[in-house]
Structure formats: structure tokens, C-alpha cells
N, C-alpha and C positions, 0 to 999 in steps of 0.2 A: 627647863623652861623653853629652850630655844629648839629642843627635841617638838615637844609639842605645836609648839608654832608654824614649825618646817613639817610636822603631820598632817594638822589643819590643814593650811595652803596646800598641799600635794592633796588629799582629798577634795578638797573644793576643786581644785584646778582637772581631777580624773574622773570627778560624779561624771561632768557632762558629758564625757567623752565614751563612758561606758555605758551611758542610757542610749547613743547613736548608735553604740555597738549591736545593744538589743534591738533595736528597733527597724536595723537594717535586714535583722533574722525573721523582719512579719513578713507573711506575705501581702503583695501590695494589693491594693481594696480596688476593685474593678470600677470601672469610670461609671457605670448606673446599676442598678439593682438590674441581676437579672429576670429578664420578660420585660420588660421597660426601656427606653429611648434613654439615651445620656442627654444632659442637658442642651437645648438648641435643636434638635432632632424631634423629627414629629414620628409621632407613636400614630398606632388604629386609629384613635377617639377622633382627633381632629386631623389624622395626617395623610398620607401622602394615597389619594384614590386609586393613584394609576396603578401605584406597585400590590396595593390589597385585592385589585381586579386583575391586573396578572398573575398573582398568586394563586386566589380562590378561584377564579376563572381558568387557566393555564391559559392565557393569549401568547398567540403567537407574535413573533416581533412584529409579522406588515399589520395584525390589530393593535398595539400599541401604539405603533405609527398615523394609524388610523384615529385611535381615542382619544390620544394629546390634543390636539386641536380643541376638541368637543371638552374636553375637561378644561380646557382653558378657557373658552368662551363661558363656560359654566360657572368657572370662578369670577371671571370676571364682570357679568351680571350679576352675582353675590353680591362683589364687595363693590359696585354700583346699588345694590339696592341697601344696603349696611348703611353705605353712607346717606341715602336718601333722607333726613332730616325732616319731611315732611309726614313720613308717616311715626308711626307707634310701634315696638315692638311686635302687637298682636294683628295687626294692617301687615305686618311682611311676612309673618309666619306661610299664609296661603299662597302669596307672590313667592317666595321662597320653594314651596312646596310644586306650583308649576313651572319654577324654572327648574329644579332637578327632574322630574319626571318628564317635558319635554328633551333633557339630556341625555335622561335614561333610555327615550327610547330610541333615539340616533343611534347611541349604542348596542342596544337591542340589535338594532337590525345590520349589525358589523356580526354578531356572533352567530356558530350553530347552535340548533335546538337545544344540543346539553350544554352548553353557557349559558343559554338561556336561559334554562332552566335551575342550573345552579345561581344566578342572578335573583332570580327571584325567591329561591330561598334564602339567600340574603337578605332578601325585606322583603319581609312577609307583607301578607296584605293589609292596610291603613296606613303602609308607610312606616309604621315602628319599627325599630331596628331589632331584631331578636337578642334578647340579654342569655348568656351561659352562665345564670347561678345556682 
């Protein structure tokens, strides 16, 4: 009786110990799925303009230096007209839509013709953003 007892308790007391053991053998799970932002990190959809126009664009640093500004003023008549309470959702869409495109072309005229024209296959014409499905 006292055999079984003292088995018990040694097993109870070694399960947990050997489920750590295994578990130490995973490999560990990558902080976001890959193609995807880890949490707090802005992705394409809504994220970071400057780094997807120096990517797709190849800007050089003094255009980077250049476009910070212009992207900040851009944002920040955004999130002036966001919070504007007076209009409707459908009342900012066009306010929205000429303050990027007056953004766009300050920028425009920082780049050469093939930025430019890589630019604009970016968004295509009406503004839609081109989907890859």
C-alpha cells in the first residue's frame, strides 16, 4: 500500500515536469504569421506610406527627406477632417480624396519620370487601389 502511494505522488509530482521537457523540444512560434505585421506594427493596408513609397518607388534618402513633411501634413489634415463631427462619412470621402491627391502631386513633382510613373501604377486611374487576386 505504501509502495503505491509513494508511486502515485512521484508520478503526479514528474507528469509536469516531463510535459516542460517536451515542450521545450518545439520550436518557438514566430511573433506574427508570416507576410503579416506582429501586433502594434502597421502592415500595407493602413500602414506606414513613407517606407511602401520608398520600397516601390526606390527613393533615394534626400526624397525621403523631402516626403516626410508632405506625408505629415497629409496626415494630419486626415485626422483633422476624421475628427470633423460636422460632416458624414459620405461628405469626407471627396474632402479626403482631394487632400491625398493634392499630396500626391507635391510628391509627384519631387520624383523622376520612372517614379512617376511607377506611382501611378500604383493607383490606377479613379483612385482604386489595384487588388492582386
Amino acid at each position: 500500500m505504501k509502495a503505491s502511494k509513494f508511486i502515485l505522488v512521484a508520478l503526479t509530482l514528474l507528469a509536469p515536469l516531463s510535459l516542460t521537457a517536451l515542450r521545450a523540444d518545439e520550436p518557438a512560434k514566430p511573433a506574427a504569421r508570416e507576410g503579416r505585421p506582429a501586433k502594434g506594427e502597421k502592415g500595407p493596408k493602413g500602414g506606414d506610406r513613407l517606407a511602401n513609397l520608398t520600397e516601390q518607388l526606390s527613393l533615394t534618402p534626400a526624397q525621403v527627406e523631402q516626403i516626410k513633411p508632405i506625408l505629415n501634413s497629409e496626415r494630419d489634415a486626415m485626422r483633422a477632417l476624421n475628427q470633423d463631427t460636422s460632416l458624414d462619412r459620405e461628405a469626407k470621402r471627396p474632402k479626403m480624396r482631394e487632400i491625398r491627391e493634392a499630396h500626391d502631386a507635391k510628391i509627384r513633382a519631387l520624383l523622376t519620370p520612372e517614379q512617376q510613373a511607377k506611382m501611378d501604377a500604383m493607383r490606377p486611374a479613379g483612385g482604386k487601389k489595384q487588388r492582386n487576386n
